[in-house]
N, C-alpha and C positions, 0 to 999 in steps of 0.2 A: 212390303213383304210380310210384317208380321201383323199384320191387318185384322186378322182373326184374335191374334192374344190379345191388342190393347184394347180391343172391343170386350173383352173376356176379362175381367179384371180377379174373378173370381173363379178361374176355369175350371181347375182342379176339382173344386166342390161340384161344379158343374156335370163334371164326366162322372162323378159318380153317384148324383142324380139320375143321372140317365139311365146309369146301369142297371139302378134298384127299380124306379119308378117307370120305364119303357118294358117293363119284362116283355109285355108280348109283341112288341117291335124294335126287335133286335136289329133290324136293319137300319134303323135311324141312331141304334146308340153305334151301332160299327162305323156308319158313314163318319157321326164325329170325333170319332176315337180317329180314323184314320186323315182327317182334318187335321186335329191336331198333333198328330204323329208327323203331318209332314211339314207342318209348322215348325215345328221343332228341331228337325232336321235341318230345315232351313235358318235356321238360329245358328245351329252348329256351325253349318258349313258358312255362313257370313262373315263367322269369328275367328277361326279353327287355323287361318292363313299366320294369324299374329301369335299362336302359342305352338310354344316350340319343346321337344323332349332336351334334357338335360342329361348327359352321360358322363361321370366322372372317375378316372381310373386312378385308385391309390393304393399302395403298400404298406402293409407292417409288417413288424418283426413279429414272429407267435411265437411264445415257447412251445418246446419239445421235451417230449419226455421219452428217456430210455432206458430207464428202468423201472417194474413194475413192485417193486418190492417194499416191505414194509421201511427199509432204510432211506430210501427214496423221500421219505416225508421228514428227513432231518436235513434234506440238500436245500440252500436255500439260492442259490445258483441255478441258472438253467439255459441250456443250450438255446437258441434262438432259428429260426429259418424265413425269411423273405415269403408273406402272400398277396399276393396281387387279388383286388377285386376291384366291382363298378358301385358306383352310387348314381341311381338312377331319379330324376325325380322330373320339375315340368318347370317353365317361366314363360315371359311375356315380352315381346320385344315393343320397346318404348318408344323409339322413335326409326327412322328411315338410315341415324348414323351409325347403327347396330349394338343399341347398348339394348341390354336383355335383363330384367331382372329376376330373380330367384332367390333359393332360400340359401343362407350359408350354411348349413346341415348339409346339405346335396355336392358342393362344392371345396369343403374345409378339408385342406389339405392335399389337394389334389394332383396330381404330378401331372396330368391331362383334364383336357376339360372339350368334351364335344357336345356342339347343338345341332340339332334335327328338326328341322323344319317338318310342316305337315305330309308336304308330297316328297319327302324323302331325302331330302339334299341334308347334306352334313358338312358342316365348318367349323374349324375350329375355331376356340375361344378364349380369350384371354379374363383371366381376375382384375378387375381393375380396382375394387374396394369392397370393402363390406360394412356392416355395424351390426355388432355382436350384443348392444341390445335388443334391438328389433330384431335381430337374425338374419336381413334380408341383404342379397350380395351383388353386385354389378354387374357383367361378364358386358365383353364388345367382339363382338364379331365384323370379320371385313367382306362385306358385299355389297349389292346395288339391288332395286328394286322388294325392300322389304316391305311387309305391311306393320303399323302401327298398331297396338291395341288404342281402345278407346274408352279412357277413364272416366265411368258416370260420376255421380253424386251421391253419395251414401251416405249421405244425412237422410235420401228420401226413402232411405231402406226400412222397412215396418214388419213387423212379427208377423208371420203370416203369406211373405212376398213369397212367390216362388222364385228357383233360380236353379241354372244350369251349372253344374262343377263341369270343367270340362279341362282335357290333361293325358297323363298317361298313367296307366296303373299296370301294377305287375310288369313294367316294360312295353305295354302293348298302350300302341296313340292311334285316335283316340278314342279313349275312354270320357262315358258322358255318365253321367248322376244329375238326375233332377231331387232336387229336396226342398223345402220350405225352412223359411228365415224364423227357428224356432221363439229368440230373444235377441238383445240389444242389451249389452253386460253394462254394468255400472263403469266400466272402465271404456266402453265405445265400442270394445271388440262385438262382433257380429257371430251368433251361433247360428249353425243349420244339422239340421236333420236329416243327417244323411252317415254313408260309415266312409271311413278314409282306409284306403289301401297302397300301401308301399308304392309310391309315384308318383302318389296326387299331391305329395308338398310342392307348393308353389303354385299350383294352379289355379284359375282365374274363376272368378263367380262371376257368373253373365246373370243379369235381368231379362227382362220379355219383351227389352225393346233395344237387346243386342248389345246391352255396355255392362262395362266389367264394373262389378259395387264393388269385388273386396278380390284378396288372393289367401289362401288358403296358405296356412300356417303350424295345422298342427290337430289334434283331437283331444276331447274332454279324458285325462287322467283319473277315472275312478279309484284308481288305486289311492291317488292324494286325496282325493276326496271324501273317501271314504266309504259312500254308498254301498260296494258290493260288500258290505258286512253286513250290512243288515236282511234277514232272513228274508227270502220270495220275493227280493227286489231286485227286479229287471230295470237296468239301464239303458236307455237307446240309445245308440249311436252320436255322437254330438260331433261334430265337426267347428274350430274358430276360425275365424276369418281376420284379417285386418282390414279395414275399411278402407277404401279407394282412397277416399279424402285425404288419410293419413298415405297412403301409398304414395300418390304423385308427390308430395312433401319427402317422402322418404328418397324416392328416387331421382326427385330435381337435385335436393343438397348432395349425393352420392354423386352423381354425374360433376353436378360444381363443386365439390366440394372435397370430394373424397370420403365423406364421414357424413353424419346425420346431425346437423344442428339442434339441439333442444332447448324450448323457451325455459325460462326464471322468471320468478314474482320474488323470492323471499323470502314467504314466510312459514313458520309452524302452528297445522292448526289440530282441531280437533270438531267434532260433532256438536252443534246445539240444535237438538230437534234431527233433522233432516240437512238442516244446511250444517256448511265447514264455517267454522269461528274461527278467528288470527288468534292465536296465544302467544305467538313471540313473531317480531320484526326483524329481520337479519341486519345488521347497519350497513346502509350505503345500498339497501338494495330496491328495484323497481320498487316495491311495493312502497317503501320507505321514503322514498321520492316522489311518492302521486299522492301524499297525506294518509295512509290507511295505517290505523293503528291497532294496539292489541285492543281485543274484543270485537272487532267491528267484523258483521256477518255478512259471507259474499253470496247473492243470489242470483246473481246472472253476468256472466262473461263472456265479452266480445256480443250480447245479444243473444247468448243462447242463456237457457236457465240452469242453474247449478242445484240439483238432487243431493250431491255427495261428495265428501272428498276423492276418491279414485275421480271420478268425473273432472273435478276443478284439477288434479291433478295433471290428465292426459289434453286439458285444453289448455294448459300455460305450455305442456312441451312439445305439444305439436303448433304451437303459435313461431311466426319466424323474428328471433332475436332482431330488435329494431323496430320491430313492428310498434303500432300504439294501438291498444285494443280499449275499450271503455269495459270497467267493473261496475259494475251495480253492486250497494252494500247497503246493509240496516247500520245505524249509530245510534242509540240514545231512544228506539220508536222511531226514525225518522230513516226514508231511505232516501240515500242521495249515491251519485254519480259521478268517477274521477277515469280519467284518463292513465293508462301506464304505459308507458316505453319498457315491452319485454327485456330482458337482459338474455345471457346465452350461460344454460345450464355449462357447469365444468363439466369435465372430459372424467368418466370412470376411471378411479384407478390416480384420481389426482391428489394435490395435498388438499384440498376445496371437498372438508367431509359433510359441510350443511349447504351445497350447492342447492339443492331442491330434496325437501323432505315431508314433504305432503303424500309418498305414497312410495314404498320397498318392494322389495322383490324380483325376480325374473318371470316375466308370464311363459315361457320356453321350460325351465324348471319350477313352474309353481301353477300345477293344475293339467298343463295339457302337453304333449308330447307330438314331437315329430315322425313321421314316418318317409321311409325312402325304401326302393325298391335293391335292395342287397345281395349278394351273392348268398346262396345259402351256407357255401364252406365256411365265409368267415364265421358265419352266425357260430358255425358248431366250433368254431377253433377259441371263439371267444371265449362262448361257454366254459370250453378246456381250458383256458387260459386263467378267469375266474375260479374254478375247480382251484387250478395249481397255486391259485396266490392262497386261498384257504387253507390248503393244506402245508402250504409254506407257514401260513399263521399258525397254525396247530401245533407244527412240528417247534417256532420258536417258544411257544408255552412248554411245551415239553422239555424243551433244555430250561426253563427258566424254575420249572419246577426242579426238574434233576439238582439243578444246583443247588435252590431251596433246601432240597432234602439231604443233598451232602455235607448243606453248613452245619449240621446238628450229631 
């Protein structure tokens, strides 16, 4: 079926060759424009049965306000009223026994949860787990005859690859984004070049040969980054993905497990050159156990090669607790070879504060942000909301000055 792309490795560049270089035989650049137009349709529609929209109905309380007056900004109290809205976004159903996965943004806190298959069928869905590191959330559905997605290989994803986003945006499914695999982040995560709009969290990245490399998670935060500060610089669009590889890891331990297992080595390192150095051993841990000690430099784990610490980081925790993976290390000028039996990261939030510290942060709040298709009332009541805690703040400086000023 896709006979045309994988002969095409380069296709993209291709069509617009054609475009430039055929000028006066428009009829040969249209014919393969319309080749590959319906290649890609045919891409879609291959895939389009295993992703499914995500509807989720939740309430909050919103303040109110009824008074308009300048007194109004000393009340620190405030009336409340019940609003219902949806969080719309996309997922992928995993296997034929209806477990679905998605993002927990789209689903947190939900008092309903519905899925919407491609041709329309709607069932309802149950929460069955999440992991509020990753973000990503379970749901199981009861029916017969599903189709499975089908999880490539995303280690063979390269800068350059093209790929299909494919999902629901604005609420409307589906929605298709072709874009190109801009980078490959030191931490694994996968960027593309493409814009993300309210729906497409959780949706699936297809390859050219119809398997899902990664599931969309979220867009590049210029804001944290800083970029738009600086004068006549344009940023495009970035979209992150998580990698397939890590994906099926995410949603086997979920399915078994309830929660996301994550590997341990032990230790605390730092940079020498380009590779991560051991600076401290944890006692009693893997690493401590396979002879590796302070100073010795890791250069390649489990067989792949290690660039950076974020890197060595995301390959102990995506390795599975129990596992035995070989380290490659420098000692002394001399590289040699030890085996380690992963151990199983502690659970966030435990008394276990040097469980794994090779690399901090939430990649969810630290760089890129999620997007879901939202009602626009709440957007505005938030806002209001936000407003009123402001002015509540103001209004407590004002007494605290007042007071200030009476003590004297």
């Amino acid at each position: 079926m896709f006979l045309a792309l994988k002969k095409r490795p380069h296709l993209f560049a291709a069509i617009l060759a054609i475009a430039v270089v055929v000028q006066n035989q428009s009829g040969i650049a249209s014919d393969t424009l319309k080749r590959v137009e319906k290649e890609l349709q045919a891409l879609m529609a291959s895939t389009k049965a295993s992703i499914v929209t995500v509807t989720a109905t939740l309430s909050r309380e919103i303040p109110i306000e009824s008074e308009g007056t300048f007194l109004s900004l000393f009340r620190t109290e405030r009336a409340t009223q019940p609003v219902s809205y949806v969080n719309i976004g996309s997922g992928v159903i995993l296997d034929e026994a209806g477990h679905i996965l998605t993002r927990n943004s789209v689903v947190r806190g939900a008092g309903a949860i519905l899925v919407t298959l491609s041709g329309g069928r709607e069932m309802v869905a149950r929460l069955l787990s999440h992991d509020p590191e990753t973000g990503f959330a379970l749901l199981k559905v009861e029916s017969e005859g599903l189709a499975a997605i089908h999880l490539g290989d995303s280690d063979e994803v390269l800068p350059g690859s093209l790929s299909l986003m494919v999902g629901n945006s604005l609420g409307v499914y589906p929605s298709i984004v072709l874009g190109a695999i801009n980078a490959i982040r030191a931490d694994g995560m996968i960027q593309l070049s493409a814009a993300l709009t309210p729906g497409n969290n959780g949706s699936p990245i297809i390859n050219l040969d119809g398997e899902v490399v990664g599931l969309v998670v979220g867009q590049v935060n210029t804001t944290v980054s800083g970029y738009e500060s600086l004068p006549g610089f344009h940023v495009s669009p970035t979209i992150l993905v998580y990698p397939s590889n890590r994906v099926r890891r995410i949603a086997a331990d979920l399915i078994k497990y309830g929660r996301v297992r994550k590997g341990w080595l032990g230790v605390v390192g730092y940079h020498d050159g380009w590779k991560p150095k051991i600076r401290k051993i944890r006692e009693d841990s893997p690493a401590q156990k396979a002879g590796l000690i302070t100073g010795d430099v890791i250069v390649k784990f489990s067989g792949k090669e290690v660039g950076n610490i974020p890197q060595l980081a995301h390959l102990v925790e995506y390795s599975s607790p129990g596992e035995t993976v070989a380290v490659e290390y420098q000692r002394s000028g001399q590289t040699m070879t030890t085996n380690v039996e992963i151990g199983e990261k502690a659970v966030r939030g435990s008394s276990d504060k040097e469980a794994f510290v090779w690399s901090q942060g939430s990649y969810v709040s630290n760089g890129f942000e999620e997007m879901n298709a939202q009602d626009p009332t709440i957007i505005a009541l938030e806002r209001h909301r936000l407003l009123e805690h402001r002015i509540n703040e103001l209004g407590r400086e004002l007494d605290r000055l007042k007071k200030f000023l009476n003590s004297y």
